[in-house]
N, C-alpha and C positions, 0 to 999 in steps of 0.2 A: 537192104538194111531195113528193119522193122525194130519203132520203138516201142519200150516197153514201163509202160509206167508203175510205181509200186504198189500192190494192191494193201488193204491198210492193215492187213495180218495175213500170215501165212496158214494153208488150209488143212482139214485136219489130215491127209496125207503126207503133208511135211512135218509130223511132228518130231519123228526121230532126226530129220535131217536139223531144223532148230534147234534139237539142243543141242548138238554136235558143234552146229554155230557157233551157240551161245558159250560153251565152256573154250571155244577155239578163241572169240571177241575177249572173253575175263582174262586168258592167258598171254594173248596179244598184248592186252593194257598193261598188265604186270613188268612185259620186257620194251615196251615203246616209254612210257615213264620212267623208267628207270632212271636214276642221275648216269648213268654208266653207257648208256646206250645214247649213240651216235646216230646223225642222219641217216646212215650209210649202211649204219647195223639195224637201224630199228625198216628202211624201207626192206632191207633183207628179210628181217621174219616175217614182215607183211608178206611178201611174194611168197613166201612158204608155205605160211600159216593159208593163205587164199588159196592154193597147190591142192594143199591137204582136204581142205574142208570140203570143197568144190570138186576133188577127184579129179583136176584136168592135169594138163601135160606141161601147160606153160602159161606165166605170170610175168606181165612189164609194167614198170612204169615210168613214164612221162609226164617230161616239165615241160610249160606250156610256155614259150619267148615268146610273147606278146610284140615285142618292136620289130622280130623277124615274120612273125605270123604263123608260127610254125611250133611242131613236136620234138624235141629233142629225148632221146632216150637216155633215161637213168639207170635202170635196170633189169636184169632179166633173168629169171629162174626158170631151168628145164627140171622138172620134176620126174621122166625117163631117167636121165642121169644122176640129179641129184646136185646137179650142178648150176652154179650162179655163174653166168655166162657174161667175159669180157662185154664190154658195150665200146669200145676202141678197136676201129671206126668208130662214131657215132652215129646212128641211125637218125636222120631228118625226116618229120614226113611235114611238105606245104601245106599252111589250109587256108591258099588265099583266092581266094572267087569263091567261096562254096558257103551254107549254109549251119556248116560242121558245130560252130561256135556257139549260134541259137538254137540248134538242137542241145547242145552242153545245157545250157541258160534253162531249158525247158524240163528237161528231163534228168534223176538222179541216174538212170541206168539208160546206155544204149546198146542193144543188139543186132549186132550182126549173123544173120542167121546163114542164107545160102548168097553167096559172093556172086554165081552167074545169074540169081534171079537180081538180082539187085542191078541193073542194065543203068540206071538214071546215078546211082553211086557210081557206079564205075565209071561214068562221063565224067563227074565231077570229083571224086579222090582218086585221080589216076594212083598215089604216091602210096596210099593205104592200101588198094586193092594189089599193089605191087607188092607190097608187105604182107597181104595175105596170104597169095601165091607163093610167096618165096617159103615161106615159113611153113606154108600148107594148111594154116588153120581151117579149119572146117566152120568151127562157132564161136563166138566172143563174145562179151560183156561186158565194156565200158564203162568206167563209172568213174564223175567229174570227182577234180578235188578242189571246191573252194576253201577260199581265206578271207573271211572280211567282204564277202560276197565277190571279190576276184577270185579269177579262175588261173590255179598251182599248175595245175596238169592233170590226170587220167590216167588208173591201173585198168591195164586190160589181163581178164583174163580168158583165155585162150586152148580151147578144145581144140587138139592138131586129128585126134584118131577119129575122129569120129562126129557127126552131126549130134548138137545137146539142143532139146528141148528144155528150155532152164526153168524153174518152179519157181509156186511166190517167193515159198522162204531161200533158194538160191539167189534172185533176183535181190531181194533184201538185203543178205551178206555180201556180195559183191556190190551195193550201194556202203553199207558198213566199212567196204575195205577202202571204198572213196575219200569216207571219213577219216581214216585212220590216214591212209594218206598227208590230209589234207594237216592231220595233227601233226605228222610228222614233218611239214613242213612250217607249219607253225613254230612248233619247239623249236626248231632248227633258227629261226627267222627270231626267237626269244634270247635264245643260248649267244645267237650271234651279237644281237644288241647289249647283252649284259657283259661279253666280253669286250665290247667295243666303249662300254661304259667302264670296266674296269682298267681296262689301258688308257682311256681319259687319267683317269682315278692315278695311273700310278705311272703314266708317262708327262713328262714337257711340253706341251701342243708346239711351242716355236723349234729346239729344237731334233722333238722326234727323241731324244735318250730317258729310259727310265726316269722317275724322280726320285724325292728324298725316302718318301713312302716305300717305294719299292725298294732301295738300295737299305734301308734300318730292316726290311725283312730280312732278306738276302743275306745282310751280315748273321743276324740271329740265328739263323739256319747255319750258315756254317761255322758259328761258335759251337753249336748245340748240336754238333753232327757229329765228328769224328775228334777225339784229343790230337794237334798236332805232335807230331814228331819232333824229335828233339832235333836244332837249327829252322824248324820251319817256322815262318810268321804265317799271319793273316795280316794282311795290312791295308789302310788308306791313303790315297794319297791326293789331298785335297788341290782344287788349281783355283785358287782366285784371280779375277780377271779385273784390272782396272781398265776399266772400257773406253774412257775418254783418255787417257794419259794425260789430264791435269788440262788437255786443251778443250776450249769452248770450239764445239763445231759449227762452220760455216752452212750455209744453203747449198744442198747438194750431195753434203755426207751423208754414209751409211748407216741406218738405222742402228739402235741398241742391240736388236734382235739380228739384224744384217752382220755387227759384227761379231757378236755370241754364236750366233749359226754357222757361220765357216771356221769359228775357232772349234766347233764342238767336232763339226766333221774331221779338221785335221786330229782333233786329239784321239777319233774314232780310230784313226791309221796305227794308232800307235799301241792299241789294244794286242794283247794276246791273244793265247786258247784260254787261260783258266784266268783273266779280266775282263771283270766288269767296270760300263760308265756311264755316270748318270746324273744328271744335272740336281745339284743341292739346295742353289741360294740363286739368287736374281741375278748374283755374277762370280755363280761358283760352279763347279764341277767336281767330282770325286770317281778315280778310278780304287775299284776295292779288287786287290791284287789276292790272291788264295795261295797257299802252299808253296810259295816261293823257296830254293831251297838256300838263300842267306839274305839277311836286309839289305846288303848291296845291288841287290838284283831291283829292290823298290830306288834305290838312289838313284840308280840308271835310268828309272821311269821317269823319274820329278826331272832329271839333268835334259832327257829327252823331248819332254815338255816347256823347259825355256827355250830349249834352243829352235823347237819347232814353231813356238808362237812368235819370237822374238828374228825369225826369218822369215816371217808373210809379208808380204808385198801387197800395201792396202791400197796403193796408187790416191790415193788421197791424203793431203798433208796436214789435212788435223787430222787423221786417224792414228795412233802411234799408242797401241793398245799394252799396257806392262802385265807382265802376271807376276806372281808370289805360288812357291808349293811351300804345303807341309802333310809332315809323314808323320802319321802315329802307327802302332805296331804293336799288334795282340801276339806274342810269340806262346812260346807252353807254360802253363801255371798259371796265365793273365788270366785276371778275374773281371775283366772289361765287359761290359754289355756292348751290344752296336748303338747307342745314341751316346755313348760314352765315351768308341772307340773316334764316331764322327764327329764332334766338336772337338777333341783333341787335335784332329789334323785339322781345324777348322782355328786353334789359337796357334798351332803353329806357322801358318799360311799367313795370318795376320802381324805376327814377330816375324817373317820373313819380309814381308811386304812393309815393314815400319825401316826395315836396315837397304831397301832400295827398291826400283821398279822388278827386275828379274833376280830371284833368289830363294832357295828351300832352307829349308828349316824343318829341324828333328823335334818332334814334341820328346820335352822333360817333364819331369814332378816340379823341379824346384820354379822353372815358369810357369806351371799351372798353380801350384800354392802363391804364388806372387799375384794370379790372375782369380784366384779362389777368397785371395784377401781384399783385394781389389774392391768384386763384388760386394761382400759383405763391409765394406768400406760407403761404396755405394751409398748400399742401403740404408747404411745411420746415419747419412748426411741426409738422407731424403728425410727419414724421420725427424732427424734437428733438424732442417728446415721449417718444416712443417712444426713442430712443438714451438717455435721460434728462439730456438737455440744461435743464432748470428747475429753477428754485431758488428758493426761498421767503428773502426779509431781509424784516427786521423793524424798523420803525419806533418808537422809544420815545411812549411817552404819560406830559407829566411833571403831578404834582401841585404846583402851587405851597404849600397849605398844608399837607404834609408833609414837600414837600422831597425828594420820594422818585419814581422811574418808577413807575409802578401796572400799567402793562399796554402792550403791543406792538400791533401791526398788522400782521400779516402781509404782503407784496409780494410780489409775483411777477415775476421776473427768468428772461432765456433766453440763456444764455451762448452765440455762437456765433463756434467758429475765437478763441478767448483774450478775444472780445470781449464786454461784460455788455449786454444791452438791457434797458432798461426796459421794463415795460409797457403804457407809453400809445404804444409805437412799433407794438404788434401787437395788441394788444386788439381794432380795429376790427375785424377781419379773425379774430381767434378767438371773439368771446363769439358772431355769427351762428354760427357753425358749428356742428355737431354735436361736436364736437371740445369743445368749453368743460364738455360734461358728466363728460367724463374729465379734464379738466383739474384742475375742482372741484370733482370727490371725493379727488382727488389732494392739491390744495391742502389741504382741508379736516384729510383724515387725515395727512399730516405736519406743520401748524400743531399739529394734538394732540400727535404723539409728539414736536416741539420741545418744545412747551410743559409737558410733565410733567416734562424735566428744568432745565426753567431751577430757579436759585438765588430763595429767600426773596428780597425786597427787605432795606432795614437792619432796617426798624421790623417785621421779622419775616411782613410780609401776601406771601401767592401773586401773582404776575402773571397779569391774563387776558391772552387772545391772543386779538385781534379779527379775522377772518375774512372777507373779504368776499361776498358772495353775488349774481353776475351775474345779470343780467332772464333771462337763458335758463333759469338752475336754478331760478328763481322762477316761470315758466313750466310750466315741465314738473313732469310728478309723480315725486317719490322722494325728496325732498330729505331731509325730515322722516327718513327711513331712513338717508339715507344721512350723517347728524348721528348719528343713534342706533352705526350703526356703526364710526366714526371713534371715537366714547370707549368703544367697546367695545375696538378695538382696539388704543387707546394706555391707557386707565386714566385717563385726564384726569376729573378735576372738573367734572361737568356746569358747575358757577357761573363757571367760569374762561373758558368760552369764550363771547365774544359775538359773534354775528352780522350783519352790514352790511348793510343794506340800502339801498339808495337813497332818496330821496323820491319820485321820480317812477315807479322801477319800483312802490312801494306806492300808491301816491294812482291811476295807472294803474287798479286793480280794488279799490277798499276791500275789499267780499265778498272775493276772494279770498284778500287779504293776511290778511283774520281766521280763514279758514279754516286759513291755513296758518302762522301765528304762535300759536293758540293749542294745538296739540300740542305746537311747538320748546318754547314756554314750560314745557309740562309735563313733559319731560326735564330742565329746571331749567337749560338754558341760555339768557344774555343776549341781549335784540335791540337794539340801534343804529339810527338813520334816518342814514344819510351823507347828505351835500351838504345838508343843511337847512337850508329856506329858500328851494330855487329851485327847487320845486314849487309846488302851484296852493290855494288855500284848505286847506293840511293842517294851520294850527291846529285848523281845527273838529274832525278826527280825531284829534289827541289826546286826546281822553279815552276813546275806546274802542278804541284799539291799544293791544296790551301788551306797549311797550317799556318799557327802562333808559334807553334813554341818546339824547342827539340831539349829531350833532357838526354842530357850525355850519359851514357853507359855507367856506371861505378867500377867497370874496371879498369877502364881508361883513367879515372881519376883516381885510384889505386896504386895504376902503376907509372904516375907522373914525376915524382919525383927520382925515381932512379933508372926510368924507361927513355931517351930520344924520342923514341917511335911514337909512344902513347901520348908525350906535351906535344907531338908533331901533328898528332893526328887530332889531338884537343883544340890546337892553335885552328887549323885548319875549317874545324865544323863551325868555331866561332870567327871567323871571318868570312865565311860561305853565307852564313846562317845573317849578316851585320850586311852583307851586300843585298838581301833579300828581305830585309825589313825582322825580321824572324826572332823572339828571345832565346835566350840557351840557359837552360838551368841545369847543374851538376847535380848527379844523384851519389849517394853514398861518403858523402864528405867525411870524415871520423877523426882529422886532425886539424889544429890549427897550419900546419906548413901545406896540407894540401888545399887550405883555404887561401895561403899564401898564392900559393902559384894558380889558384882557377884565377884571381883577383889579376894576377900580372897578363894572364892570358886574354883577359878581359870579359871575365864571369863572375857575377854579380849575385845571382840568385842560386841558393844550394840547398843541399835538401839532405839531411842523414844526420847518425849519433851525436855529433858533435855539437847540432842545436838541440837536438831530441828524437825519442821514440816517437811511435806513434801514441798516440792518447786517445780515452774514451772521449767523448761528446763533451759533456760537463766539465771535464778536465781543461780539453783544448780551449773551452769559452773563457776560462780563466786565464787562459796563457796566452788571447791574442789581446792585442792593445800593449803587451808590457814587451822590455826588452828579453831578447833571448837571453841565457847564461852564460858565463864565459868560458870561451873555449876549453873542451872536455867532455866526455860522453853525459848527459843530462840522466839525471833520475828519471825511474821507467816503473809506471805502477804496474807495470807486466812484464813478467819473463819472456826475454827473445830468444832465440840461436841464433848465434853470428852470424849475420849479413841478412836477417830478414827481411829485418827494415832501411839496410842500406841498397838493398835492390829490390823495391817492393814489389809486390804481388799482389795483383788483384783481391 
């Protein structure tokens, strides 16, 4: 074997071979760049193109495995035939004890010239000189393919007929074809990263399914592809995953991703030929079904889907994961887009998921206009917020054995255009939103700075001013702070102010109610249980919640006078409530006889029509200190509907 280094231009004997070259290398570049051309195609014309230009019989190339030490064969053109020859088997050749590597390192071109003078190669590449003989090459030309100054592997090209004396300018092109090589292993090593980035781009890293990105293409293509057929949908079918089932997990349970990973493999099982699935949301999923030929055949999907997540065996006892489906449905004429057709199944998974743990639901118009007004509901509340359209009246709470108002109830009113709303008109649509947390620190810190200036009652006592407190601020953490900061900023009487809270948002998480009632307590402000009584066994939790006060339901005191049940169950929360220290105030009072009977039951302090509306600010300061009116629904400088203020609302 003799090397051959490249001399620095070819001489003027090669000039016709040069540009034979030269127009063979412009031609090459044209089909190795190509966006259309493949590793596989572009090292193919190499060996061709090297064939041709060079006149010999046979062209390979080789990748160089560095961890094995060794040549593996990529490919090989016999130019006799015409033919690109299997490489399966694969040809191996070792290069390990030999010097083979830093000859590469040194030189663009190696030649092999006569195989039996070369006595000291052949000691040392038994594997290659085996390869010569077998092959029968007479003469080669070597030439490395670096990347980055690593070494790809080495096209040889290969004189079988005959002994080649090889020229500058052949020597050069066959260094050329090293390059080209080497590009095509590059591009290759590019092609592969950019696809490996766009499957980032448009797959779930946790678990491995398409994403949202890719599944809104997807549908758009086959909106925009073929008009379905009459009975055929396009369809979605969303899988919302409640991942905790409402329980706190212990030390030991499965990750969020632990349990979303093996729900996504089973939902993979349940894939068709023409479904697709693809993870949507942080705990959603979406198969998009094609050409189905009736929506019954999607119904089957979602039905398939409860029952397979709703039969996994998590072996762990806080795990008890629920889902919700919903199915929207692009049939013929739909003028749906795909982010159009995916939040659809995305509001009906949610109305399914409100009516239980397991359950689908069909997307409508008339719940999307429901859910269309919603929003735009929203949004004027954000805006009245922010213009300072809310206003806090105040409800009296009267004592009958004083004779006197003891304390208010703050309300929450949204003037809008002259007009007063109450609100049980927007509540539904504020307390979900993020919005309800700015709300109720709002509420909260002007309920205080009301309340430090109201007037004594007659008999000299302070007014509290009761607060109410929505499942979302009870949810979330800061409350406790954001209490601390309200009578920082008004100067109020920790004792004056009591707090509201529901029954059912408390009975909801005992644990957390006490985590979070026994600090309020220890600022020295009151807690309240509103609506009580139509929650679920939360006598048993009276004795270890540390409330003041429980206000009885208004419909229990509604239906006392002609119900047993209801003065049975009245009787009962008021002597529970008398064994535990506890006051009980009636909400929704609206007659003298049911003032009659809270009185015989032994309740004292009542709240509703029958003393009054709620009142603005100004109003109420006029109307503590004197007696209430006598029994009868009180003048109201505001228009109510019936029962607003007898079961108030935040």
């Amino acid at each position: 074997m003799s090397r051959t280094v490249l001399p620095p231009a070819p001489s003027t004997g090669d000039a016709s071979a040069s540009e034979r070259f030269t127009r063979a290398l412009v031609a090459l570049t044209r089909q190795v760049w190509s966006p259309e051309c493949t590793f596989r195609t572009a090292i193919a014309a190499i060996c061709e193109t090297a064939a041709d230009a060079l006149q010999i019989e046979r062209v390979s190339v080789w990748n160089y495995e560095a961890a094995d030490g060794r040549l593996r064969c990529l490919h090989a053109f016999d130019a006799i035939s015409g033919s690109h020859l299997p490489v399966q088997p694969l040809e191996m050749l070792s290069l390990d004890g030999d010097g083979y590597l830093a000859s590469l390192d040194d030189m663009r071109v190696l030649e092999v010239a006569e195989m039996d003078d070369g006595a000291e190669m052949a000691r040392s590449h038994l594997a290659l000189r085996d390869y010569l003989q077998r092959h029968r090459i007479q003469g080669m030309l070597e030439a490395p393919a670096f990347v980055g100054g690593e070494l790809q592997g080495v096209i040889c090209h290969e004189s079988i007929l005959r002994v080649r004396n090889w020229s500058g300018a052949e020597t050069v092109f066959a260094a050329s074809m090293g390059d080209y090589v080497a590009m095509a292993f590059e591009i290759a090593r590019r092609r592969r990263a950019e696809a490996e980035v766009e499957h980032l781009r448009l797959h779930d890293a946790a678990t491995g399914l398409p994403n949202r990105a890719y599944l809104t293409e997807l549908i758009r293509q086959r909106l925009l592809a073929t008009p379905l057929r009459r009975e055929q949908v396009l369809a979605v079918v969303n899988v919302q995953v409640d991942v905790s089932g409402g329980v706190a997990w212990s030390a030991g349970a499965p990750t969020v991703d632990d349990v979303l990973g093996r729900i996504a493999r089973q939902l993979r099982s349940l894939m068709g030929t023409d479904t697709e699935l693809a993870r949507t949301g942080s705990d959603g999923f979406t198969f998009l079904v094609g050409a189905n030929p009736s929506k019954r055949s999607v119904i089957r999907l979602a039905e398939a889907v409860l029952a397979t997540v709703e039969s996994m065996d998590w072996q762990h006892t806080d795990v008890d994961p629920g889902v919700a489906v919903g199915i929207a449905v692009a049939d013929r004429g739909s003028a749906l887009d795909a982010p159009a057709l995916l939040q659809q199944g995305e509001e009906a998974a949610a109305r399914a998921r409100a009516a239980g743990r397991f359950g689908y639901a069909m997307y409508d118009a008339e719940h999307h206009a429901a859910l269309v007004e919603g929003l735009r509901l929203e949004r004027a509340l954000r805006d009245g917020f922010a213009n300072g359209e809310f206003e806090l009246h105040y409800q009296p709470e009267f004592d009958a054995h004083s004779g006197r108002w003891v304390a208010a109830e703050s309300l929450l009113r949204w003037r809008v255009g002259g007009e007063l709303r109450v609100a049980g008109e927007f509540i539904g649509v504020l307390e979900p939103s993020r919005l309800m947390l700015d709300v109720g620190r709002w509420v909260l810190r002007q309920a205080c700075l009301d309340a430090v200036a109201w007037p004594r009652n007659a008999d000299g006592h302070e007014v509290t001013v009761r607060v109410n407190v929505s499942a979302r601020q009870f949810d979330e953490s800061g409350l406790v702070e954001d209490v601390r900061a309200a009578l920082d900023a008004s100067g109020l009487d920790p004792a004056r102010l009591s707090l509201e809270l529901t029954e059912t948002t408390l009975m909801r998480d005992v644990d957390r109610a006490l985590e979070l009632l026994r600090p309020l307590r220890e600022t020295g402000v009151q807690v309240a249980i509103d609506d009580f009584g139509t929650g679920y066994a939360s006598l048993v939790y009276l004795k270890c919640l540390p409330v003041d006060a429980l206000k009885i339901d208004g419909s229990f005191v509604q239906g006392m006078l002609e119900n047993k049940g209801d003065r049975a169950i009245v009787q009962a929360i008021v002597n529970l409530a008398a064994a535990f220290g506890i006051e009980v105030i009636a909400e929704g009072v609206e007659t003298p006889e049911q003032q009659a009977a809270l009185l015989a039951a032994g309740v004292h302090r009542m709240q509703g029509w029958l003393y009054g509306r709620a009142l603005p600010n100004p109003a109420l300061c006029g109307v503590i200190g004197s007696r209430p009116a006598s029994a009868g629904p009180a003048s109201d400088p505001e228009p109510a509907p019936d029962g607003q203020d007898a079961s108030p609302v935040p």
